[in-house]
Legacy VTK file of the C-alpha trace (Angstrom):
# vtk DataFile Version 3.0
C-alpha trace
ASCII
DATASET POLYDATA
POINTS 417 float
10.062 20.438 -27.456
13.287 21.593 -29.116
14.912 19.142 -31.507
17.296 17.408 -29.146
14.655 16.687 -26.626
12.051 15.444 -28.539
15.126 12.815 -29.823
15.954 12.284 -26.472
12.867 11.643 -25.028
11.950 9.433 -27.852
15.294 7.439 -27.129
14.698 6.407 -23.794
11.510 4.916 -24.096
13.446 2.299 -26.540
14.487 0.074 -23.791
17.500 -1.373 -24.488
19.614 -2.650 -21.530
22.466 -4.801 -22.227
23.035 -8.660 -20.236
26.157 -9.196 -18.857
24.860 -12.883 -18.471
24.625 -13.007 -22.353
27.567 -10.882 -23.311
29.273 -14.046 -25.309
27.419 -12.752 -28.430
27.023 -9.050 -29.609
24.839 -7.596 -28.766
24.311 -9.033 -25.589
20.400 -8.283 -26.179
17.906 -8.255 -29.153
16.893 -4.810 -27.893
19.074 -2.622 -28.733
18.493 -3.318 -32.396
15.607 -1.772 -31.873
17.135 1.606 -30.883
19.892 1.036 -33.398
17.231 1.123 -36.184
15.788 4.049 -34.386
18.444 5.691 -34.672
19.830 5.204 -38.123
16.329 6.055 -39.542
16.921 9.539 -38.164
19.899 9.729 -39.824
18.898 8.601 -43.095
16.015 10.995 -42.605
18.381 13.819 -42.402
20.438 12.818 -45.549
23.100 11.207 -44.270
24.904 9.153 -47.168
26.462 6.049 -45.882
24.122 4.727 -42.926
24.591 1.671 -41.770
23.595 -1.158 -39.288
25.848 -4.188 -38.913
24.927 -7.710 -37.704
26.108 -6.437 -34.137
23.978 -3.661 -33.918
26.634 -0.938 -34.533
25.670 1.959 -36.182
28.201 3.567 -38.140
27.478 7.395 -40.354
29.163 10.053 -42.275
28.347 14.215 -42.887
30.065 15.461 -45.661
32.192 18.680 -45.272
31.356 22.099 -45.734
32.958 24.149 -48.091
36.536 24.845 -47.644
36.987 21.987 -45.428
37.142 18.865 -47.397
40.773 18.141 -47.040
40.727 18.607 -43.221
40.701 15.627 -41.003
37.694 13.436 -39.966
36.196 14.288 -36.633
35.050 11.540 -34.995
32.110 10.685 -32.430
31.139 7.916 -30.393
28.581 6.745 -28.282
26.723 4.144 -26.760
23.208 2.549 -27.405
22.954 -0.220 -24.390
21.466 1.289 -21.333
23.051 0.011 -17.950
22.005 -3.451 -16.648
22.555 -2.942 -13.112
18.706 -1.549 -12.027
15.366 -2.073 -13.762
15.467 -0.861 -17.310
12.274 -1.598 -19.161
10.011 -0.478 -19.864
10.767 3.079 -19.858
8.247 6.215 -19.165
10.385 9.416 -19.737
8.481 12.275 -18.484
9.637 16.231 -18.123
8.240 17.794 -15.417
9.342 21.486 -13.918
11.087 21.314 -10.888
10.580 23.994 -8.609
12.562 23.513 -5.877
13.447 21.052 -2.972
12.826 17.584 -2.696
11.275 16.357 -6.191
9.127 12.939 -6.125
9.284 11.632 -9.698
6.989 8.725 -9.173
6.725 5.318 -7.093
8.911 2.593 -7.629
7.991 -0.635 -8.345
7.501 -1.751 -4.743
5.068 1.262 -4.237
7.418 3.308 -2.166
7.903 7.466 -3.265
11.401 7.829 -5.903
12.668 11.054 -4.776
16.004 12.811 -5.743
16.440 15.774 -3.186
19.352 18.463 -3.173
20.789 16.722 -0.059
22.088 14.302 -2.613
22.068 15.994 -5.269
23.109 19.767 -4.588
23.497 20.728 -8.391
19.240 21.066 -7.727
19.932 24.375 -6.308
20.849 25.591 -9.716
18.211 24.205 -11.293
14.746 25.386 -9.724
12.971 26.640 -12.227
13.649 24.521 -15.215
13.003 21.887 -16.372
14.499 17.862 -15.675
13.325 14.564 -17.680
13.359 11.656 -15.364
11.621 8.508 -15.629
8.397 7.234 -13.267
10.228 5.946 -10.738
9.809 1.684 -12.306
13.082 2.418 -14.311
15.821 3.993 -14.991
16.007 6.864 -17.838
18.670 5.821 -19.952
20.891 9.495 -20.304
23.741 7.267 -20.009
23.999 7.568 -23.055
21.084 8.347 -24.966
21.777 11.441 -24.123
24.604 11.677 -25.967
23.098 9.771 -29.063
20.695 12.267 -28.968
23.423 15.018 -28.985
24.741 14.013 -32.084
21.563 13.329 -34.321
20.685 16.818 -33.248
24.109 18.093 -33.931
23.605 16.989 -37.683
19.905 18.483 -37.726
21.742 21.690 -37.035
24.192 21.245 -39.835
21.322 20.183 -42.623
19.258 23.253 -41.716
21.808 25.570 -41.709
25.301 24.122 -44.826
27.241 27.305 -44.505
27.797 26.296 -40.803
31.946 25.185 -40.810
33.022 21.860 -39.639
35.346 19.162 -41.421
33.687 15.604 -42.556
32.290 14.038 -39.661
31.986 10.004 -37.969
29.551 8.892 -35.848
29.757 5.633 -34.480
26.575 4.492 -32.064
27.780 1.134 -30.018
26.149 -1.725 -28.171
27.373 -3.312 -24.672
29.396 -0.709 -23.831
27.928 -1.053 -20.067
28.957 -5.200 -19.792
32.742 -3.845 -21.117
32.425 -4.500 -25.004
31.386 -0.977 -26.675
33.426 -0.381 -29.933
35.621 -3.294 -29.792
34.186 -4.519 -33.386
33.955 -0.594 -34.645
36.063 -0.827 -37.883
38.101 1.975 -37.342
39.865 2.249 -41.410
36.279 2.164 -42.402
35.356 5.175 -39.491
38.135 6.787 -41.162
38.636 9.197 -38.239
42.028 9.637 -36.233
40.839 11.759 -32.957
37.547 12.865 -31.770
35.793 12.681 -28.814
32.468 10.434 -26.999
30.040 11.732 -25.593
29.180 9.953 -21.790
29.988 11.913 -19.284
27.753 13.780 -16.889
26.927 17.268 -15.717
27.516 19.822 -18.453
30.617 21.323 -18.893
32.485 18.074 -17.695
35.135 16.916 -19.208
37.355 13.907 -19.348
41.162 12.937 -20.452
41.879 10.699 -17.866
39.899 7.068 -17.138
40.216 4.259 -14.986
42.513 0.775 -16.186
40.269 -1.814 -15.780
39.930 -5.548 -15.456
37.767 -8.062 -13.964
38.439 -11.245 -11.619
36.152 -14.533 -11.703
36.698 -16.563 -8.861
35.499 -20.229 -9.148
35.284 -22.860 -6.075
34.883 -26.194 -6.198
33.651 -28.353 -3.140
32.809 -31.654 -2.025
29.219 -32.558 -0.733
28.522 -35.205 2.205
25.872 -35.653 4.411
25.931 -33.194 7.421
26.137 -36.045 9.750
29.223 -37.476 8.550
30.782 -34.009 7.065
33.609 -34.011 9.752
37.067 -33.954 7.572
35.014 -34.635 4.579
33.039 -32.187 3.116
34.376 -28.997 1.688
31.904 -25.983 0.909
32.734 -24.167 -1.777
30.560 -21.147 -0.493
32.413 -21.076 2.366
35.898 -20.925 0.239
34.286 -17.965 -1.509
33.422 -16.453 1.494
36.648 -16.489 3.029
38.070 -15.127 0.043
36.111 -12.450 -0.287
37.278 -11.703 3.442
40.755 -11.271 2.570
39.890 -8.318 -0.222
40.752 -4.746 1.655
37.647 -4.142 3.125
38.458 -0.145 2.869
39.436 -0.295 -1.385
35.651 -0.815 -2.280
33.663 1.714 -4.448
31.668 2.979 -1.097
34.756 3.615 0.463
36.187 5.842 -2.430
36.552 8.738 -4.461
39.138 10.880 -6.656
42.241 8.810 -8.145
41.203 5.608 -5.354
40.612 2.456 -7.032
38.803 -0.372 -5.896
37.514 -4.264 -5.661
33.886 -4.371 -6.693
31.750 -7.682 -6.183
29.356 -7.681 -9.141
27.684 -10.727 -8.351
27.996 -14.070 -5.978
26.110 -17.494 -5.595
26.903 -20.768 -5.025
26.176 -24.187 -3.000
28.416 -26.845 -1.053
29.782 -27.839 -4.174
30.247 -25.002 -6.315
30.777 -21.271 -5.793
31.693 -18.427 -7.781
32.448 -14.632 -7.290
33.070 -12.114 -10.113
35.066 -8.998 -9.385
36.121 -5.529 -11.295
39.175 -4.033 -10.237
39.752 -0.248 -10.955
42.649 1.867 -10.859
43.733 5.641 -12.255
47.303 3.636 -11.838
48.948 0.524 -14.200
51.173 -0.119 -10.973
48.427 -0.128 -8.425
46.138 -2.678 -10.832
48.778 -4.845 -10.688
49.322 -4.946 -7.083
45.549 -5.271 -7.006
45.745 -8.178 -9.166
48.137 -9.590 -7.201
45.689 -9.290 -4.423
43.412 -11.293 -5.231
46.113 -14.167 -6.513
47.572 -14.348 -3.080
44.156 -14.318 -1.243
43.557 -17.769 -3.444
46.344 -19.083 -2.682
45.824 -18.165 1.263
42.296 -19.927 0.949
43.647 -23.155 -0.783
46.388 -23.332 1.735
43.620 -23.050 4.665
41.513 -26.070 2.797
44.664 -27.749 1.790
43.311 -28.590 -1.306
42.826 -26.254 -4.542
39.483 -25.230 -4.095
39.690 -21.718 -5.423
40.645 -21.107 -9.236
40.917 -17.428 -10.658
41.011 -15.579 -14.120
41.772 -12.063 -14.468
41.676 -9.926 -17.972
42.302 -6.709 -18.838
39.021 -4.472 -19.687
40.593 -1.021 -20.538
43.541 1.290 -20.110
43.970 4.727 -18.816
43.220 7.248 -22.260
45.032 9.559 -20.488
48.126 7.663 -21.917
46.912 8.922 -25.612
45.022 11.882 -25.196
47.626 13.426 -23.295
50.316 13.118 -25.452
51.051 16.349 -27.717
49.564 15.607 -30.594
46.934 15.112 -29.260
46.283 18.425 -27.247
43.961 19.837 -29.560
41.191 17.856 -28.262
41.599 19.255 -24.952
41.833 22.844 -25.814
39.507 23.186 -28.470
36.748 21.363 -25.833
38.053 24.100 -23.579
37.235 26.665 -26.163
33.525 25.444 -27.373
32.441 25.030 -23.832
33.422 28.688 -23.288
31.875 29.578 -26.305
28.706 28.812 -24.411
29.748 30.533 -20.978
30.548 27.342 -19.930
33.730 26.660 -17.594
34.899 23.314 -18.748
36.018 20.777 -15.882
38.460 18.266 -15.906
37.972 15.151 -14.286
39.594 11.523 -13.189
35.950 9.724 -14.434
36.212 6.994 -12.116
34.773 4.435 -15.090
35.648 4.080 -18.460
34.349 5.061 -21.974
34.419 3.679 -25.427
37.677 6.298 -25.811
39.554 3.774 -23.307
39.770 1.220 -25.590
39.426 3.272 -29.056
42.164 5.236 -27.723
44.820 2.089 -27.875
43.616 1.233 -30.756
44.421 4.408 -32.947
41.542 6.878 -32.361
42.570 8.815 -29.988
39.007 10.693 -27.855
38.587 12.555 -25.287
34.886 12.749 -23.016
32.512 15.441 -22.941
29.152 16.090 -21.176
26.268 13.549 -22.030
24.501 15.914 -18.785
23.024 13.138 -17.127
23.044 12.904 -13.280
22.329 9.845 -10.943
23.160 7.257 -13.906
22.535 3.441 -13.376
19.347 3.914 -11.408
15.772 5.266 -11.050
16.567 8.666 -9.677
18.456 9.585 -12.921
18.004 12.788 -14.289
18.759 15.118 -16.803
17.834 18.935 -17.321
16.270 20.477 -20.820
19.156 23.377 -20.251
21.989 21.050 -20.265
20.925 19.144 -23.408
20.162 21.830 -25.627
23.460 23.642 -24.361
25.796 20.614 -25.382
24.170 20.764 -29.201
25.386 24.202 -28.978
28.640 23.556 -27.609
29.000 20.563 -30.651
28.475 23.370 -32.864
31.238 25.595 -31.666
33.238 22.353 -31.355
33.094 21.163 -35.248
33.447 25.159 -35.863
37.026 24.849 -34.317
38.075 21.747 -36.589
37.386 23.578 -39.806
40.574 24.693 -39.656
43.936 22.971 -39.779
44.965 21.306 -35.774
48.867 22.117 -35.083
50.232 20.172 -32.095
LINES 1 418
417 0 1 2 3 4 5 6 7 8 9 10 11 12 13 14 15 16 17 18 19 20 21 22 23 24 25 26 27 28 29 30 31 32 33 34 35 36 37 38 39 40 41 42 43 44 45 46 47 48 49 50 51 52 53 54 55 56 57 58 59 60 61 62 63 64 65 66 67 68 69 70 71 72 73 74 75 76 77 78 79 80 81 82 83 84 85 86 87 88 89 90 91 92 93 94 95 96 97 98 99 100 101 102 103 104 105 106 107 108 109 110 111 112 113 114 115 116 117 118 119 120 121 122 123 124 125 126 127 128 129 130 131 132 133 134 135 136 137 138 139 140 141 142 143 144 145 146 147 148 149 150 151 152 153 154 155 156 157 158 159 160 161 162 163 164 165 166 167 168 169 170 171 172 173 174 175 176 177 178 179 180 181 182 183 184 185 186 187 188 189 190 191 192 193 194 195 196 197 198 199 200 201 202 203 204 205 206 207 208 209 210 211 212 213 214 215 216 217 218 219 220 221 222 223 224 225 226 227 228 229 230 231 232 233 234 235 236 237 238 239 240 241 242 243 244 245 246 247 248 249 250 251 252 253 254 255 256 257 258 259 260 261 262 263 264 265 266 267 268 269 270 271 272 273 274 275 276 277 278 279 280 281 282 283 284 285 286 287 288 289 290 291 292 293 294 295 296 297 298 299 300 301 302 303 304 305 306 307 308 309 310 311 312 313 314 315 316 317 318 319 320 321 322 323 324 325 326 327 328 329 330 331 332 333 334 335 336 337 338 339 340 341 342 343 344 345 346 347 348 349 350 351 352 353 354 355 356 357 358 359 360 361 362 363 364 365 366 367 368 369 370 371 372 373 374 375 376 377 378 379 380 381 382 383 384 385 386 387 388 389 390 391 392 393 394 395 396 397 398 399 400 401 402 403 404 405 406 407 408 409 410 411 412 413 414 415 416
């Protein structure tokens, strides 16, 4: 296996899924200090000076300039060590298999039926008969998103050790917890990162590229009823799953996720449960647009109010906070161009046509962004991402340490605006 593989592969069987049930301390899991140790002992392996894991299982790491490029900016990286929550995530059994074509079984899943991905969902297959994929068994997801991109960068710095005469400026890595449960590098000291722009690394297919996220925030809806026998219910009793219920009635029915695509946003219901006397319902709401997330906000205020009219009684309580912002507002301003461009550039360094996207999620650039380190997104190259059928190819991994490569090659040199 080349370098970035055998990292790769070694990654994922770390399990390391994050809790959104336990995300009131960081990390949200004990886990992923076990891929956070992982990981920094590759680094120190390599020679990396300044290693370090904190009590929240960040992972923070310098590489020295080359010659002639000490005074040049700090090029920062980021990415994320919690794998998503959302399907089963441990343990994990990476495996890379050759896929040859057509439908491709990649195990049974844990109720004993066949886990197949198949070009009639996934058409990128077509171009990739013939090579080579690592998936899980079919019990788990893989964990690409984003060990993929860890992996990346580790290599990235392999690459440099082996060969110092290669050009870059100093370099940052930061490797995060929780960024699937909304937290990523909200503790990441940023004057101690000491980088101003740079880019993460979580996006999928290669050769994608991202400037542009979602805003983001998230809705819990609370219900409180009142509990009487059955018999003598009449005027009485007031069912808080039946508040919820109604409520979720009222939200547009055609703005979910399965109804969506491009710049749409959407109302997702994460999770619901509840008896007669309580009830709750928590929401994201996503939108390319500030405007439209406030008129989605607004929404979901009015459809409380509607419910608590219809009870007459305030039976329905919400809370709505802000997740993330659009990067787009930073990365596209013009001193900031240079990180478009010169991912334009590496990608074609590698016959690569780089394309832009609206990611219809977020990254750890959303919020770095507003906070004074301005990052684009580039490929992690992982397809099907929050499930068992995820995937990614051999070519695409190896290609992106390449395209790294070219990338730190273009910041050895002074950025103009």
């Amino acid at each position: 296996m080349s370098d970035v593989v055998d990292r790769f592969v070694r990654y994922c069987a770390v399990a390391s899924q994050s809790d959104p049930l336990t995300a009131d301390h960081v990390p949200s899991t004990e886990s992923q200090f076990k891929i956070a140790e992982v990981i920094a002992d590759d680094l120190r392996e390599l020679g990396a000076p300044d290693v370090k894991v904190d009590e929240h299982a960040y992972v923070t790491a310098h590489w020295p300039a080359s010659e002639g490029c000490v005074e040049l900016p700090t090029l920062g990286f980021c990415c994320h060590i919690d794998t998503a929550w959302q399907s089963w995530g441990d343990p994990v059994h990476p495996l890379i298999r050759r896929y040859e074509g057509g439908e491709f079984v990649i195990g049974q899943g844990r109720d004993g039926r066949p886990v197949v991905i198949s070009p009639a969902t996934n058409p990128q297959l077509e171009h990739l008969a013939g090579t080579e994929l690592v998936t899980a068994d079919g019990t788990s997801l893989l964990g690409g998103d984003d060990k993929a991109g860890d992996a990346m960068c580790v290599s990235l710095l392999a690459r440099l050790k082996a060969d110092p005469a290669l050009p870059h400026p100093r370099l940052a890595f930061a490797f995060v917890p929780d960024e699937e449960i909304g937290h990523g590098a909200a503790l990441l000291d940023l004057d101690e990162f000491g980088a101003t722009f740079g880019y993460t690394i979580d996006g999928g297919p290669l050769g994608e590229f991202c400037y542009e996220t979602f805003n983001a925030a998230e809705a819990h809806v609370r219900a409180r009823g009142l509990s009487v026998h059955t018999g003598t219910a009449k005027a009485t009793m007031i069912n808080a799953s039946e508040a919820i219920m109604r409520f979720h009635q009222l939200v547009p029915p055609a703005e979910r996720p399965e109804f969506t695509e491009g710049y749409d946003g959407f109302f997702y219901l994460e999770r619901m449960e509840g008896s007669c006397e309580e009830a709750s319902a928590d929401y994201i709401i996503r939108d390319h647009d500030q405007a439209q997330m406030e008129r989605r906000a607004q929404i979901l205020r009015d459809a409380v109010q509607l419910v608590n009219a219809q009870f007459g009684t305030d039976v329905l309580s919400i809370e709505i906070h802000d997740q993330y912002r659009n990067l787009a507002d930073v990365v596209c301003l013009p001193e900031n161009a240079h990180l478009i461009e010169n991912a334009r550039s590496a990608y074609a360094a590698i016959g690569q046509e780089m394309t832009c996207i609206p990611m219809r999620g977020g990254t750890d650039g959303s919020q770095l962004s507003f906070r004074g380190f301005a990052c684009a997104n580039l490929s992690a190259c992982y397809y099907n991402a929050h499930g068992v059928r995820e995937f990614v190819p051999v070519r695409e991994l190896e290609s992106m340490v390449d395209m790294l490569q070219a990338l730190v090659g273009l910041y050895a040199r002074p950025q103009t605006a």
